[in-house]
C-alpha positions as CSV (number, residue, x, y, z in Angstrom):
1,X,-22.1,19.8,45.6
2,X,-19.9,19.1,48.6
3,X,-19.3,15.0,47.4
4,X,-18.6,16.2,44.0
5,X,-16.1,19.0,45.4
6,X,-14.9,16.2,47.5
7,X,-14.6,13.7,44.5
8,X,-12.6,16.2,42.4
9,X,-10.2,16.9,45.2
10,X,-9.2,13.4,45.6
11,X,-5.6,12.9,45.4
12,X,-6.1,9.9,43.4
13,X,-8.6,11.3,41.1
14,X,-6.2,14.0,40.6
15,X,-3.4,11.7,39.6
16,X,-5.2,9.4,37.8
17,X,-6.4,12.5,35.6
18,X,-3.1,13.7,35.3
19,X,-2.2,10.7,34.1
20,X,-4.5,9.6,31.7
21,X,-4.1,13.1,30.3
22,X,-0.4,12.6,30.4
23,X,-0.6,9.2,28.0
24,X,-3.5,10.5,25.6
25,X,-1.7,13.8,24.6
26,X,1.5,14.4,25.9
27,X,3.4,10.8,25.9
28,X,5.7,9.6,22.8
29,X,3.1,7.0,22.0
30,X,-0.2,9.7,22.6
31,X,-3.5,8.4,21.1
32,X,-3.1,9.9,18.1
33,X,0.3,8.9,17.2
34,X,-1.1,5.3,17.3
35,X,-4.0,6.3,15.3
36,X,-1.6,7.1,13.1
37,X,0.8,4.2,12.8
38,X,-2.0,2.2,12.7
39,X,-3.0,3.7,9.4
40,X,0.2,3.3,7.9
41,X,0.5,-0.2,9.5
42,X,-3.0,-0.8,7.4
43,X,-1.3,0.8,4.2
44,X,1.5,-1.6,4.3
45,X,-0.1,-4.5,4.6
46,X,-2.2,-3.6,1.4
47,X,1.0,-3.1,-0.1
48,X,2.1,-6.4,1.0
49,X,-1.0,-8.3,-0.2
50,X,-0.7,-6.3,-3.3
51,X,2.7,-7.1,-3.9
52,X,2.3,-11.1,-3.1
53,X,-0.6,-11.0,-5.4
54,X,1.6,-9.7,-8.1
55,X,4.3,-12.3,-7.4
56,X,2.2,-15.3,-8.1
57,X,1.1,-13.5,-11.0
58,X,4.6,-13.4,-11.8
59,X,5.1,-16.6,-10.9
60,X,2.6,-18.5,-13.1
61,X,3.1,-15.9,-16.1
62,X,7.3,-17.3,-16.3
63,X,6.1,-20.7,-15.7
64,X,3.8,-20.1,-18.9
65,X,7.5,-18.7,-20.8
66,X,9.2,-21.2,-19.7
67,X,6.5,-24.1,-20.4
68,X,4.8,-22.8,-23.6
69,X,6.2,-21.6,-26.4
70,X,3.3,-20.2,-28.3
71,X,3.3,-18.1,-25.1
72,X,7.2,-16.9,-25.2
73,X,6.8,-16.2,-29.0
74,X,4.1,-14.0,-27.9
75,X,6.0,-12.2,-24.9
76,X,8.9,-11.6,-27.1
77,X,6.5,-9.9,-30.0
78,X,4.5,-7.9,-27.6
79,X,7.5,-6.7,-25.3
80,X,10.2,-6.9,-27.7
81,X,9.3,-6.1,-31.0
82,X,10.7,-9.3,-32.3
83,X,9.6,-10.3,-35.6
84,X,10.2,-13.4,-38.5
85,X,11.8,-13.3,-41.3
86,X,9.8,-11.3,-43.7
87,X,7.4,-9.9,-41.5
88,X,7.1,-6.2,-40.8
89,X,6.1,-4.9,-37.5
90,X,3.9,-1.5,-37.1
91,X,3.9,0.1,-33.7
92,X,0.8,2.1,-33.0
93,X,1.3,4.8,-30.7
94,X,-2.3,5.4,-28.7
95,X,-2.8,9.2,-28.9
96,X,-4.7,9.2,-25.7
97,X,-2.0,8.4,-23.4
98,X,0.6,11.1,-25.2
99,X,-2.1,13.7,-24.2
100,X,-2.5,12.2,-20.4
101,X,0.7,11.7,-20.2
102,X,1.9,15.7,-21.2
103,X,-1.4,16.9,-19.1
């Protein structure tokens, strides 16, 4: 009991309690401040891979406009409602978004 009275007592021990202490809870960059910017570090880097991802798909979907044009007569009837001469073009509104979307 005396060594572990002894031990506890220590002048170093104390300080290096104090200061261990000191950085895990008390300091500007504590232990769980870290945790936490290490979680949103994670977050943005799915963001980033998410967002490169959607770039090249990007990418390759305006070299398929600019190269095909089966494929920009398509874009510009999907997206823009464009139409030939003669033709008549019915928009279909899908009733279950309407009722997700007012939800």
């Amino acid at each position: 009991m005396k060594k572990v009275l002894k031990v506890v007592t220590n002048k170093y021990f104390i300080a290096v309690v104090i200061f261990v202490s000191w950085t895990l809870f008390f300091d500007q960059n504590d232990w769980f401040s870290l945790q936490q910017r290490q979680k949103e570090l994670n977050g943005v880097k799915g963001n980033i891979r998410y967002l490169n991802t959607e770039i090249t798909r990007m990418n390759t979907e305006r070299n398929n406009l600019l190269t095909n044009p089966q494929k920009l007569e398509q874009y510009a009837r999907e997206n823009y409602r464009m139409k030939h001469d003669g033709e008549d073009v019915y928009v279909i509104d899908d009733v279950s978004e309407n009722n997700n979307a007012a939800k």
